[in-house]
Wavefront OBJ file of the C-alpha trace (Angstrom):
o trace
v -18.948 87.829 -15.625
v -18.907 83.937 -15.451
v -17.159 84.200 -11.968
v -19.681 86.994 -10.629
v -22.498 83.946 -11.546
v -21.146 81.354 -10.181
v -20.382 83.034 -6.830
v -24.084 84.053 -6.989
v -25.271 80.521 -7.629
v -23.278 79.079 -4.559
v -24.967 81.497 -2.512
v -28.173 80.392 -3.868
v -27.156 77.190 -2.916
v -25.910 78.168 0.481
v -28.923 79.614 1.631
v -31.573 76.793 -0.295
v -32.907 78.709 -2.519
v -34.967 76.034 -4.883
v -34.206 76.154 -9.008
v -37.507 77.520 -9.467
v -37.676 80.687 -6.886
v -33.901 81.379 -7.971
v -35.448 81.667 -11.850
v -38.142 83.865 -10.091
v -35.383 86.131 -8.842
v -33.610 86.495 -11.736
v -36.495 87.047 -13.862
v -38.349 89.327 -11.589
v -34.577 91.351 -11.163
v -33.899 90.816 -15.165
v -37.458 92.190 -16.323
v -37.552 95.395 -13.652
v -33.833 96.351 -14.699
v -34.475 96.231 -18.302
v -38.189 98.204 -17.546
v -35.505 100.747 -15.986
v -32.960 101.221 -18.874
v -35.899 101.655 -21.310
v -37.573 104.374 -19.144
v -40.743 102.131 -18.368
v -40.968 101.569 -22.332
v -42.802 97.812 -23.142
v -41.820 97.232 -26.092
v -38.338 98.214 -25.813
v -37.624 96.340 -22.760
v -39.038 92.973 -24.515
v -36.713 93.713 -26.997
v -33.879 94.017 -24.552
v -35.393 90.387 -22.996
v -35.770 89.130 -26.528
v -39.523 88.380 -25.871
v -42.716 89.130 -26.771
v -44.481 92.205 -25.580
v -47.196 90.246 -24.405
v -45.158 88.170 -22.596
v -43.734 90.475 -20.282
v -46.999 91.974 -20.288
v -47.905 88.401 -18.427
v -45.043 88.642 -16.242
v -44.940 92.163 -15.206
v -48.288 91.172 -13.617
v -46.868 87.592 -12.199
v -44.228 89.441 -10.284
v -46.217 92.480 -9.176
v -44.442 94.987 -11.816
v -45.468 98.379 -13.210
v -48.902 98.070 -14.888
v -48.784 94.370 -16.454
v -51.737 93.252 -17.659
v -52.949 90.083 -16.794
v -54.263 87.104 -19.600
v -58.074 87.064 -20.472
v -59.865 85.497 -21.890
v -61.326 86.998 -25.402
v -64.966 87.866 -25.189
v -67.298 86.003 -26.735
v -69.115 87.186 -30.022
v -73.227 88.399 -29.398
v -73.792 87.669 -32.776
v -73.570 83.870 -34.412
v -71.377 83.780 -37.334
v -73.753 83.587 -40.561
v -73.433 80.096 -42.610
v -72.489 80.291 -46.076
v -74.943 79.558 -48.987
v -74.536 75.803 -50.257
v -75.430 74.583 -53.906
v -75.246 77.349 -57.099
v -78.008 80.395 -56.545
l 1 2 3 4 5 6 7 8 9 10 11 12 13 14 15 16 17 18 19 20 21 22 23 24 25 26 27 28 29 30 31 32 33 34 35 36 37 38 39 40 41 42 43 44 45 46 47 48 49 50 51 52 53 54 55 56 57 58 59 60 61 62 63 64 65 66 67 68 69 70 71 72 73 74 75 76 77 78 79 80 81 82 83 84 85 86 87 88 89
C-alpha cells in the first residue's frame, strides 16, 4: 500500500498538483468511495471517515456530493428571553 502512495504522490508532483488541491482530491475521492460502500448512508460513511456527520455533511456540499447540506446560520429567536426575578418574593 505504501508503494501504491508514493507512486501516486510523484505523479502529483510530476504534473504540479499543489498540497492543497491534492488534499482536495483525496478527500473529495475518500468521502464519495466511502458514500459508496455504505449505500449513500451518512452516518455510516462518517464512521468509516472517523468524522462527524455534520462534517461530511459540510463537505459533501464543498465538493459538489450527493445532497450535503451546507452551514447556516441558526435562526434567531422572535421572542426575548424573559429575565429572572432578583431579591426574595
Amino acid at each position: 500500500m505504501k508503494n501504491e502512495l508514493d507512486g501516486v504522490i510523484e505523479r502529483l508532483l510530476d504534473a504540479g498538483i499543489s498540497l492543497p488541491e491534492a488534499t482536495g482530491i483525496l478527500e473529495r475521492g475518500m468521502i464519495g468511495g466511502a458514500l459508496r460502500r455504505a449505500d449513500n448512508n451518512q452516518c455510516a460513511a462518517a464512521k468509516k471517515l472517523e468524522i462527524h456527520r455534520n462534517t461530511l455533511q459540510r463537505k459533501m456540499a464543498q465538493f459538489g456530493l450527493g445532497n450535503g447540506r451546507p452551514r447556516r446560520k441558526p435562526p434567531v429567536p422572535a421572542v426575548r428571553p424573559r429575565r429572572r426575578k432578583s431579591g426574595a418574593a
